[in-house]
C-alpha positions, -999 to +999 in steps of 0.1 A: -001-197-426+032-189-409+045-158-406+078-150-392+086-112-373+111-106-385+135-132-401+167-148-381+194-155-398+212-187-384+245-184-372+273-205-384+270-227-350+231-237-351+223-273-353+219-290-383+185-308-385+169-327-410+141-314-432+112-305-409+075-289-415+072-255-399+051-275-370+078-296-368+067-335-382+091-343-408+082-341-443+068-375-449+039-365-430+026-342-455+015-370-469-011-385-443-046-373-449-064-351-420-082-380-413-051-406-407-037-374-384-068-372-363-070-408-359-031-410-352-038-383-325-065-408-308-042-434-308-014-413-287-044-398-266-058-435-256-023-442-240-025-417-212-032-428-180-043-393-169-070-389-195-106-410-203-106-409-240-126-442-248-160-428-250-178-423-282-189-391-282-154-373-269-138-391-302-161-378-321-158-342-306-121-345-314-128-357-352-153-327-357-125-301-346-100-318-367-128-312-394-137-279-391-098-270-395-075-271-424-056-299-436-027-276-426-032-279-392-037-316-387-002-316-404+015-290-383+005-296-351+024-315-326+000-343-318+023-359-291+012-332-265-027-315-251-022-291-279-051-301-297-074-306-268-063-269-255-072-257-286-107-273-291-116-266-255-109-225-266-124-225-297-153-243-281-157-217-254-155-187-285-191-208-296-205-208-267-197-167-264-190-151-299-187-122-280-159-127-262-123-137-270-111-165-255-068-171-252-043-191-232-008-177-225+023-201-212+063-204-214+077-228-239+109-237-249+120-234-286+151-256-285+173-277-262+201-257-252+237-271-250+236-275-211+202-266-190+212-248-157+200-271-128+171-240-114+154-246-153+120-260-146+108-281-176+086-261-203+063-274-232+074-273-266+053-249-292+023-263-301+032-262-337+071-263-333+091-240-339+111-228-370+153-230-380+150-193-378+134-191-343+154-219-330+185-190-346+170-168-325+170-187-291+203-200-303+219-167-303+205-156-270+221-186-254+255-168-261+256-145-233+261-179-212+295-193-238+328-183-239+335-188-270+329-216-296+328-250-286+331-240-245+303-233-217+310-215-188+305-235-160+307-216-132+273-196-140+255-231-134+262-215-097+242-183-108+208-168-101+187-176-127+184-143-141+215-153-163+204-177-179+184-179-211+155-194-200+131-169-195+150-143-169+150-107-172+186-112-189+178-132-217+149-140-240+116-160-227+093-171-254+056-175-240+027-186-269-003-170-264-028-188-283-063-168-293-100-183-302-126-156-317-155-157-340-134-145-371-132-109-381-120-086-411-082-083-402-080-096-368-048-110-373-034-077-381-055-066-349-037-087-331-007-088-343-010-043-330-024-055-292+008-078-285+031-050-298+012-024-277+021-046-247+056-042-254+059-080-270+079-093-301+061-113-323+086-141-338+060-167-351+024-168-359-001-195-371-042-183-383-063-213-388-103-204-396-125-229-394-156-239-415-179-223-388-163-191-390-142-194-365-101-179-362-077-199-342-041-178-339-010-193-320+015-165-320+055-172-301+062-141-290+094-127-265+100-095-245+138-095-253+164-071-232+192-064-250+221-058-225+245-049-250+228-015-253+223-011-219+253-020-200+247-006-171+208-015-157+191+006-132+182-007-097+145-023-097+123-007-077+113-027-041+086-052-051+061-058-023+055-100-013+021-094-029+030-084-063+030-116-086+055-130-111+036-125-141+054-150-157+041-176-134+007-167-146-016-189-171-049-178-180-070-207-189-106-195-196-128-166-192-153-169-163-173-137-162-172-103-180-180-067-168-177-032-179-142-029-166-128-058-162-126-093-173-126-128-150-111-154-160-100-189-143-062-198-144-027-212-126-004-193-107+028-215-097+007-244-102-025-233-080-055-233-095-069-192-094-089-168-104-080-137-124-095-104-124-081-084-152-086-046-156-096-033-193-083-003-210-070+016-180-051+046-177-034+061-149-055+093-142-091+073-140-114+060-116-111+031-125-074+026-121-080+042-091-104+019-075-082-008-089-052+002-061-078+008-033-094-032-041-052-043-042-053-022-007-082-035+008-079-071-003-045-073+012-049-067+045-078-093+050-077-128+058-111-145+069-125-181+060-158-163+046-133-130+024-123-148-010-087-144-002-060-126-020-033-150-037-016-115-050-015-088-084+004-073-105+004-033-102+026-026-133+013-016-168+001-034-190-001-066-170-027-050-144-048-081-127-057-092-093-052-131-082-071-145-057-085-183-049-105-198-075-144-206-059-154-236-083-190-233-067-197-197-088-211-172-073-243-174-051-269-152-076-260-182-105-268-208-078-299-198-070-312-195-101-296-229-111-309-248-086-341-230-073-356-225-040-333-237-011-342-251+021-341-229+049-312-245+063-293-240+030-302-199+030-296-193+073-262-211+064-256-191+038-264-162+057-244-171+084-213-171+059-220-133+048-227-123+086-194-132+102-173-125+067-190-089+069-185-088+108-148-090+103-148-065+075-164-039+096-142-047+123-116-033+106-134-007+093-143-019+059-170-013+042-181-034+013-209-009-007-222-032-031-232-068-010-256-086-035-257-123-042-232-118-075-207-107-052-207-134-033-189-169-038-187-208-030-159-229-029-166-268-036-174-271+001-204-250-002-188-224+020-201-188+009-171-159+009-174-123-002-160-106-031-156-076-053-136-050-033-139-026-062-158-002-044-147-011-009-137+019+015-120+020+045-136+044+075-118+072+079-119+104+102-160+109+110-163+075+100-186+087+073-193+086+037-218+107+014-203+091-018-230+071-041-222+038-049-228+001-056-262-011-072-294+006-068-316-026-061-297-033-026-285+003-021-295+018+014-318+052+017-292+072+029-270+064+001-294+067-025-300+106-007-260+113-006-265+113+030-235+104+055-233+069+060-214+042+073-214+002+080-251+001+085-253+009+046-243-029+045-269-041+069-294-029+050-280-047+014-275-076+039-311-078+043-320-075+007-298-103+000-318-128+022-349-121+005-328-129-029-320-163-007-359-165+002-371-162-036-344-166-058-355-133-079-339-099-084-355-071-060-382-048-074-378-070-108-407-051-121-387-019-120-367-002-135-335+004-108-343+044-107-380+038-098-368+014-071-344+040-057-368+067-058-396+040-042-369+031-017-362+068-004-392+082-008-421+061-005-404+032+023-405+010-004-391-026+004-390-062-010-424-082-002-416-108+022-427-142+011-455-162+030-428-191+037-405-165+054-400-177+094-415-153+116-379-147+135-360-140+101-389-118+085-386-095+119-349-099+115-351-082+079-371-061+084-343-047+115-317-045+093-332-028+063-348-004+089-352+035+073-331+048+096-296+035+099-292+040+139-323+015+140-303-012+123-284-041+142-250-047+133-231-078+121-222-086+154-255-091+165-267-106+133-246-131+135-255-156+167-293-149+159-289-162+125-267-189+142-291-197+166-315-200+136-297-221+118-291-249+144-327-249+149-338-256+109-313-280+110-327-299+139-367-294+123-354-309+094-337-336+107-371-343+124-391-338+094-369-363+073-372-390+097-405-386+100-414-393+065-383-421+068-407-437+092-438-432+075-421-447+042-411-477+061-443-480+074-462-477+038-441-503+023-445-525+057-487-523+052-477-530+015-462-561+023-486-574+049-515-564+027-498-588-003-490-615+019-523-618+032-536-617-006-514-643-013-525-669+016-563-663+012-557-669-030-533-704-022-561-712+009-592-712-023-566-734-048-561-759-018-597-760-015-602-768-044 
């Protein structure tokens, strides 16, 4: 289905082109079955050097999402590009969550214009092309830049960028955001109200469902400015070296969801990032609120164990925080993915958290909710905190009395409403290495209420496991201390965990070559043992 919003007339100077399919394969190809398409599409895939497409079962994943689509989208589809792989990696990921939404948003470029200004970085064409009346539409943007028919002024090649229609704030930019959901009654008109309550023009939309229920929708939409009705254009206000071009941005996938806000895994100017983006937020609520103060807090830090801050964007309705993508996920999904760790593996990761913490407090951060979800690993195994949503900086007394964070790792005074102030993150701190020690949520058997009340109360605290060395079960024990003047601070956490950590290394190091030597020393007996065998068996044949 293609839907056009609203029709462009072509002017009198658009190109002429020959008959085309609205996804842009001429008209003979109407006549290829799905199949032949599919197969076609395999063909141009196998030709990339920057792509393994040989094996088996990928072709066949790529025939079964040519299969669960219409005919109509085999035949409009620009096959020459990743199109098809971009959308069977979304739809995919829509399967795997039919709760969520999965989308992908990017520049493209609907037409070549008469003469690209040299700053014009290179954008993808429309997965599915691109109509004569959108090409119109671009067509007629493009005449800010030309004197008059037939002529181009030259001298703007010279100019920022921002006159030039190719994306600037001057002309139009067309981005396609491309959406995968577990169809619904009327999403597309759904959808179709979302992009224009984000301010964006719809000028072409696709809906494909698929035979598992599926919707796949491509719309090409613009945020066009027009100048001629206001001629005079008010002075920006002062952008801060932190606040992102949201244009740069590509979201890719989503990674996590919470009650606020979404994650999701993306590009920004070609780096590889993750995106944290706020849901349904309004000016005059706590949410937005702690929004800013996360943007405040994450900006001033800069540690190797902080996840650090790429940038956000702190203008409606694009509200989102960037910061470095952690391909490792976060610790708590570890854990429970590969099961107990050896004690060098949790004292390292400890060691991580104590000196990223240290440095927080030092500048008079404090976290409030330190639990294994909240904290990350890059693909070098190197641990870094995150989630500044409920971060505070010390202020005055140095004191807080506000509730937050999670009740499971929450400190006493906390829980009570009590002042309180970095020690609160000691005593998480120490909940979080018995999360290392046993891979299981605190006080699983409870319900979070009865563990706060337990907690305050009664003294209650995690059981410490029998494996648990006798130096870190005392250091625990320190740091979730009832009262918080009893607890040590990061700074002193941090070279006894160090110290150890070099020491587990070293036992280990013993241990395995111990049992190297032992299993050479097996498979040495082994050997002996057969050879003698062997000569007392040839000996009895030569006897005989």
């Amino acid at each position: 289905m293609l839907l056009l919003f609203p029709p462009q007339p072509a002017p009198p100077s658009a190109p002429s082109a020959p008959p085309m399919a609205s996804g842009g394969q001429h008209l003979y190809a109407r006549r290829k079955t799905k199949h032949e398409i599919c197969e076609a599409y395999l063909a141009q895939l196998a030709k990339r050097d920057d792509l393994d497409c040989s094996s088996p079962e990928f072709k066949a994943q790529v025939r079964a999402h040519f299969d669960r689509l219409p005919t109509r989208y085999a035949l409009d589809v620009n096959i020459q590009s990743l199109d098809v792989l971009s959308h069977k990696r979304l739809l995919d990921e829509a399967r795997a969550d039919p709760t969520a939404v999965s989308f992908a948003v990017r520049p493209v470029e609907i037409m070549q214009l008469p003469r690209v200004p040299r700053n014009r970085g290179h954008l993808p064409k429309p997965a599915f092309g691109s109509s004569p009346n959108l090409q119109a539409l671009a067509l007629e943007a493009a005449q800010a830049d030309w004197i008059g028919p037939g002529s181009y002024n030259a001298s703007q090649d010279d100019q920022s960028s921002s006159n030039h229609p190719d994306g600037s704030a001057d002309a139009v930019a067309f981005y396609e955001i491309t959406v995968a959901s577990i169809d619904q009654p009327k999403l597309l008109s759904r959808l179709s109200e979302a992009l224009s309550d984000l301010g964006l023009n719809i000028r072409e939309a696709h809906a494909f469902n698929t035979s598992d229920r599926f919707s796949l929708d491509v719309f090409v939409v613009d945020q066009l400015q027009q100048q001629s009705m206001a001629p005079t254009r008010p002075a920006s206000p002062a952008v801060d070296d932190w606040e992102i071009d949201i244009t740069q941005l590509q979201i890719d996938a989503k990674v996590a969801s919470g009650a606020f806000s979404n994650l999701y895994r993306g590009s920004y100017c070609g780096q590889e990032v993750a995106v944290k983006i706020l849901k349904d937020v309004q000016d005059d609520t706590s949410q937005y609120q702690e929004f800013l103060q996360e943007v405040s807090i994450m900006r001033k830090v800069r540690h190797k164990n902080v996840v650090q801050f790429i940038g956000a964007c702190t203008r409606k309705p694009n509200l989102c925080i960037v910061f470095e993508f952690m391909s490792g996920g976060s610790v708590y999904d570890y854990i429970r993915r590969e099961g107990p760790l050896h004690l060098s593996q949790i004292l390292k990761t400890a060691v991580d958290v104590s000196r990223g913490m240290d440095y927080l407090h030092q500048r008079k951060i404090i976290h409030r909710d330190l639990k294994a979800a909240n904290l990350l690993m890059d693909d070098h195994a190197i641990v870094k905190i995150a989630d500044f949503g409920v971060a505070r900086v010390i202020e005055g007394s140095g004191a807080m009395t506000a509730e937050t964070g999670t009740y499971r790792w929450m400190a006493p005074e906390v829980i009570e409403h009590k002042p309180y102030d970095t020690k609160a993150d000691v005593f998480s701190f120490a909940v979080v290495i018995w999360e290392l020690l046993t891979c299981k949520v605190p006080y699983s058997d409870m319900t979070p209420l009865q563990a706060a009340v337990g907690v305050v109360q009664k003294g209650l605290r995690p059981g410490i496991p029998p494996n648990c060395p006798p130096a870190l079960a005392d250091l625990m024990r320190a740091a979730w201390a009832q009262e918080p003047q009893a607890r040590p601070s990061f700074r002193d956490l941090t070279p006894r965990l160090q110290g150890m950590y070099e020491a587990s290394k070293q036992e280990e190091a013993r241990q395995q070559a111990a049992a190297a030597m032992a299993a050479s020393t097996a498979a040495m007996n082994k050997s002996s043992a057969a050879g003698s065998t062997a000569g007392g068996l040839l000996a009895k044949l030569r006897g005989r």
